[in-house]
C-alpha positions in Angstrom: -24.1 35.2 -10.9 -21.4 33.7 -9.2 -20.2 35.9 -5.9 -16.3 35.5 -5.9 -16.2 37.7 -2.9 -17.5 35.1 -0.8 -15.6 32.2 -2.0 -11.9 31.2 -1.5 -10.0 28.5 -3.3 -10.1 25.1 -2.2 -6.7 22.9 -2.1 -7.2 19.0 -2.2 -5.3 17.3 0.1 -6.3 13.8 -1.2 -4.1 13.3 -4.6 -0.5 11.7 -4.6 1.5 8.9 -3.0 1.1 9.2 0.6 2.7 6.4 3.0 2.4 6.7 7.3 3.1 4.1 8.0 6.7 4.4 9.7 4.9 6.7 12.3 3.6 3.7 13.6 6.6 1.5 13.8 7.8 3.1 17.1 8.5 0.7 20.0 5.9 -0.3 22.6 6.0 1.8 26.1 6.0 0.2 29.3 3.2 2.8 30.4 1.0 1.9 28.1 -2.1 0.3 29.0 -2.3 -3.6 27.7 -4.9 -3.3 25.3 -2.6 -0.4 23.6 -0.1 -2.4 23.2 -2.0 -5.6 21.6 -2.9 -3.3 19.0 0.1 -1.4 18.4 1.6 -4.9 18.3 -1.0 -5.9 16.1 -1.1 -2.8 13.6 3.1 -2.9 13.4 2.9 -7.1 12.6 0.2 -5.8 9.5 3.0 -2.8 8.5 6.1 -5.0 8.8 3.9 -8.0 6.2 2.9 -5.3 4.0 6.5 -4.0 3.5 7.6 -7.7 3.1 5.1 -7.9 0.4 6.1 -4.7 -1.2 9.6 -5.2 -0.8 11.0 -8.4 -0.7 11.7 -10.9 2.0 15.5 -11.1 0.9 17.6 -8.8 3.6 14.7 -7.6 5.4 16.0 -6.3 8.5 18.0 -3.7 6.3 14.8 -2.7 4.0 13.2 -2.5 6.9 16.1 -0.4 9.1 15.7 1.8 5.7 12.1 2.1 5.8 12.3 3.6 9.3 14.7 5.4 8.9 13.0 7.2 5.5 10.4 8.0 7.3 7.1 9.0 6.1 6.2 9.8 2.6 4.3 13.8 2.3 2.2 14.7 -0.5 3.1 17.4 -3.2 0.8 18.9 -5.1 2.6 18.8 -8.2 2.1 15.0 -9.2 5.6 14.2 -10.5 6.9 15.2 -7.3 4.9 12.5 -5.8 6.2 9.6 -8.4 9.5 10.7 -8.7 10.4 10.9 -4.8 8.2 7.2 -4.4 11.2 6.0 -6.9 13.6 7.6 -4.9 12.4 5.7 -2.1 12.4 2.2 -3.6 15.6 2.8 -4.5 16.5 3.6 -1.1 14.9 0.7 1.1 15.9 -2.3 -1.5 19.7 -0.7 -0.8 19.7 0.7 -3.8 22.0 3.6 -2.2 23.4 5.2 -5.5 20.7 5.5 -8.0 18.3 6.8 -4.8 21.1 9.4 -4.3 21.2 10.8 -7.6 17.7 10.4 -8.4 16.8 12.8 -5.2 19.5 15.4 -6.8 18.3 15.0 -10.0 14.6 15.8 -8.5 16.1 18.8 -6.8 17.1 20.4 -10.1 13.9 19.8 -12.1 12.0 21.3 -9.1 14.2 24.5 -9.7 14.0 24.2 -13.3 10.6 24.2 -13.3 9.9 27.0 -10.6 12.2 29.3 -12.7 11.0 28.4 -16.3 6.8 28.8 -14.8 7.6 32.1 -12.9 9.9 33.8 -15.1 8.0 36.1 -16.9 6.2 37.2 -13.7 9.3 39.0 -12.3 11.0 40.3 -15.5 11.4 43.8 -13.6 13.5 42.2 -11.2 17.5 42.4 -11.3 18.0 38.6 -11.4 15.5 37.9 -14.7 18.0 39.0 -17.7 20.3 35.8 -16.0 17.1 33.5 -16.8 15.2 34.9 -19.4 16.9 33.0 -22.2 17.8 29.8 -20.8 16.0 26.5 -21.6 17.3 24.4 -18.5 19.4 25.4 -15.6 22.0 23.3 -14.0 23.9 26.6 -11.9 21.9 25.5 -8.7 23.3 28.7 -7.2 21.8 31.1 -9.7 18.8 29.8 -9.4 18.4 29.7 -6.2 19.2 33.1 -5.9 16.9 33.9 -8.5 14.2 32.5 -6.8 15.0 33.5 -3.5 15.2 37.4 -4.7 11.3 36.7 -6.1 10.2 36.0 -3.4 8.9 32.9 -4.3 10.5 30.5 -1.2 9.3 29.9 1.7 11.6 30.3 5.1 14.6 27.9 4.9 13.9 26.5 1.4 16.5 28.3 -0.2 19.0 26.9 2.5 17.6 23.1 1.8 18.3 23.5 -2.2 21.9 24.9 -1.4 22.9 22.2 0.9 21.4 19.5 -1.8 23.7 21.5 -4.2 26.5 20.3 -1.7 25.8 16.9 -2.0 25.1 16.6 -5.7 28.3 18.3 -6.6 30.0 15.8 -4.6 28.4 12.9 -5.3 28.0 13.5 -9.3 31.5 14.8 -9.7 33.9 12.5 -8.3 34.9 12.5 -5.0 36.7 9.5 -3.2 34.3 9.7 0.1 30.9 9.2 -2.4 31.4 5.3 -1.8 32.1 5.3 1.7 29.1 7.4 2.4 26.6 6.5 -0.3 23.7 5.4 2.1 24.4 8.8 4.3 24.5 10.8 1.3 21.5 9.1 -0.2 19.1 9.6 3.1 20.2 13.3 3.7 19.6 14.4 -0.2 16.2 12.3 0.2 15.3 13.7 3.5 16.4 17.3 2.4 13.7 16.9 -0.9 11.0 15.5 1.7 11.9 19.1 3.4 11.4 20.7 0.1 8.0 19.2 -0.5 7.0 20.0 2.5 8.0 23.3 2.9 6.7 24.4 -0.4 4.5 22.5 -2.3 2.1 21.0 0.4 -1.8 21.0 0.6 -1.8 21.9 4.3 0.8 23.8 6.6 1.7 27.2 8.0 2.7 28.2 4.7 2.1 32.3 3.7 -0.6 31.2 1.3 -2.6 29.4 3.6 -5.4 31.2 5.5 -5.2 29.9 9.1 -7.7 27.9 12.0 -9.6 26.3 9.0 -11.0 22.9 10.6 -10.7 19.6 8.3 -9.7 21.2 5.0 -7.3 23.9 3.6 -8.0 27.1 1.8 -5.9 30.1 0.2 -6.0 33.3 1.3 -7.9 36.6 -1.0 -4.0 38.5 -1.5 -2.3 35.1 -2.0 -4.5 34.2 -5.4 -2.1 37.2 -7.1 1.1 35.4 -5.9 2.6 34.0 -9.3 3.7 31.2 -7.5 0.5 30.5 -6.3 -1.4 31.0 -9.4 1.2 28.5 -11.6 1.6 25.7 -8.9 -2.3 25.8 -7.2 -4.8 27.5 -8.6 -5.1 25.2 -11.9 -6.2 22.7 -9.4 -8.3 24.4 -7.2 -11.9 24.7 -6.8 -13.6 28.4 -6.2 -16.0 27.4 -3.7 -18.3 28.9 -0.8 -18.5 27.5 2.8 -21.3 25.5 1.9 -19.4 22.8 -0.5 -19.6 19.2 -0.4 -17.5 16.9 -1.5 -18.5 13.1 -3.6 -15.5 10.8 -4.3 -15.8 8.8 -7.7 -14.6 5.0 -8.2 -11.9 5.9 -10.3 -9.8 8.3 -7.8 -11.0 11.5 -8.8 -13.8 14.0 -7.1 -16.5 16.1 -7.6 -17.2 19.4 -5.9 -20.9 20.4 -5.3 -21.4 24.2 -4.3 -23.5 26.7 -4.7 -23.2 29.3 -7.4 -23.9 32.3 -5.6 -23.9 33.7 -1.9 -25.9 36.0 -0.7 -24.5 38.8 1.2 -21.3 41.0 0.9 -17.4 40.2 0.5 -16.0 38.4 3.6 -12.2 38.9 4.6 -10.0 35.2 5.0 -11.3 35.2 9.0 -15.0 35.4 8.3 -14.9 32.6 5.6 -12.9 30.7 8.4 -15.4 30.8 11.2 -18.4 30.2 8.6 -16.6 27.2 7.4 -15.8 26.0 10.7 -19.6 26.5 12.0 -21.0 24.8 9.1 -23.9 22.4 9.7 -24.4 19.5 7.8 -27.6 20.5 6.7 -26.2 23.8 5.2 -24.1 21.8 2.6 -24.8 21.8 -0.6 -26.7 18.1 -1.9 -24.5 15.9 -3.8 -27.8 14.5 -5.8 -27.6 13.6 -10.1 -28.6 15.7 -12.0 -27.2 19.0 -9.4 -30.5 20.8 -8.3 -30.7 23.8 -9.7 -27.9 26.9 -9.0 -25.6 24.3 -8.2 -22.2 24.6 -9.7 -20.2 21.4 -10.2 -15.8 20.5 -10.1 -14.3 17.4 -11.4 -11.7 17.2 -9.7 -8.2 14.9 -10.8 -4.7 14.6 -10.8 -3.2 18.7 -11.4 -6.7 19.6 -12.2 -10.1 21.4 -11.4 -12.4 21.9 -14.1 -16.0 23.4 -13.5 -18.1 20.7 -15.6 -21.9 20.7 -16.1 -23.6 16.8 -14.9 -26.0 15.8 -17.2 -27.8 12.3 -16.2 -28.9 10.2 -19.1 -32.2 9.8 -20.0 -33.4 5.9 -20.2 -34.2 4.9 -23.9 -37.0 4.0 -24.9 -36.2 0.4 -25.8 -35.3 0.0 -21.9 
């Protein structure tokens, strides 16, 4: 039998749109030593011929001034996240100024949407639910927000990001005589505010509450966060329940599978413990990746949104073969 007590969720870092590269387009320094600088020089001409490819050849010193200036991409673990913000971006560094600006708002207000309509019925004791607990859709930002903010569910400054996207959208959506004087502006801040969001709320790695802490090369959630509704709707479906002793096989097609043992001996461990037996792991501890699984080896598929605990058969050669 499987010892929960011993295991913590896993959260993979490895699904979603996820672009660096303008972290590398800063300019050479003088201090540098001169082999550095061949292969910054090097690594930035490969950046600046993939963007051309991507993007066009036709105004390319703007696309690219916008790609800078963008920034890098993060990862969400909620997928749509991921392809709607990449659209945002295109928009955004082909000049695309307007539909980039109301795509980010429009983002903005499915991502409350959604976190009201999922978490809802996990806080109807709360003051705030009876101005929810009807609606199909929400476009009062500031209700929301409140709403949320009252459950608990934000992290620090998130609430303050959606209200000053609120700002924007109301004035860019509704007419206002400065929206075309300060499209691009308004179209990097409400991009860069959602980028915040993201970040702030819905990554695979950070300081967030969830997250227990000093864990080296991968991220884990803590024992009292797995009750946190928001937690349970937005990460646990696509988490693996695993032991210190997991490994990891990536598959052809983009998705994963998670080998780990199905029990552990011993008693509970607290967040800390599983931290420092995680972190002192050898690699002969880990758990073979071998078809068929030996054994008491429990096995994840892991995909977009999902982990699933599947059972790995290997097919037997016919007969004719």
């Amino acid at each position: 039998m499987t010892n929960a007590n011993r295991k913590r969720y896993f959260v993979p870092p490895f699904f979603g749109f996820w672009d660096t590269r303008p972290r590398s387009l800063d300019e050479v320094q003088d201090h540098w030593e001169e082999n550095i600088k061949k292969q910054h020089r090097d690594n930035q001409a490969s950046i600046f011929a993939s963007i051309r490819q991507e993007y066009g050849s036709d105004r390319f010193e703007h696309k690219l001034e916008n790609f800078k200036d963008f920034g890098y991409v993060p990862m969400s673990i909620v997928s749509y996240h991921n392809l709607f913000f990449h659209q945002v971006r295109r928009a955004f560094i082909v000049e695309s100024y307007y539909p980039a600006l109301t795509g980010a708002c429009a983002l903005g207000e499915r991502i409350l949407n959604h976190l009201i309509l999922d978490l809802r019925n996990s806080h109807t004791s709360k003051p705030n639910y009876k101005l929810v607990h009807r609606k199909r859709s929400f476009d009062n930002w500031k209700a929301a927000i409140t709403a949320l903010d009252d459950w608990a569910v934000f992290e620090p400054g998130i609430a303050a990001k959606f209200a000053e996207l609120e700002r924007i959208r109301n004035r860019s959506l509704h007419f206002s005589p400065e929206t075309a004087s300060k499209t691009r502006q308004d179209a990097l801040s409400s991009a860069l505010l959602i980028k915040q969001i993201i970040e702030g709320q819905f990554s695979s790695f950070g300081s967030q509450r969830w997250f227990i802490r000093g864990t080296k090369g991968a991220c884990f959630l803590k024992r009292e966060a797995e009750s946190d509704p928001f937690v349970r709707n937005f990460y646990l479906p696509q988490c693996p329940l695993v032991g210190y002793r997991y490994a990891i096989d990536f598959l052809p097609n983009g998705a994963a599978l998670v080998f780990d043992s199905e029990s552990y001996a011993g008693d509970e461990v607290d967040d800390d413990e599983f931290a420092r037996l995680h972190n002192e792991r050898a690699v002969d501890e880990l758990v073979s990746t071998i078809m068929p699984p030996d054994p008491g080896v429990i096995t994840w598929l892991l995909t977009t949104g999902k982990a699933e605990q599947v059972t790995l058969i290997r097919a037997l050669p016919s007969a004719a073969t």
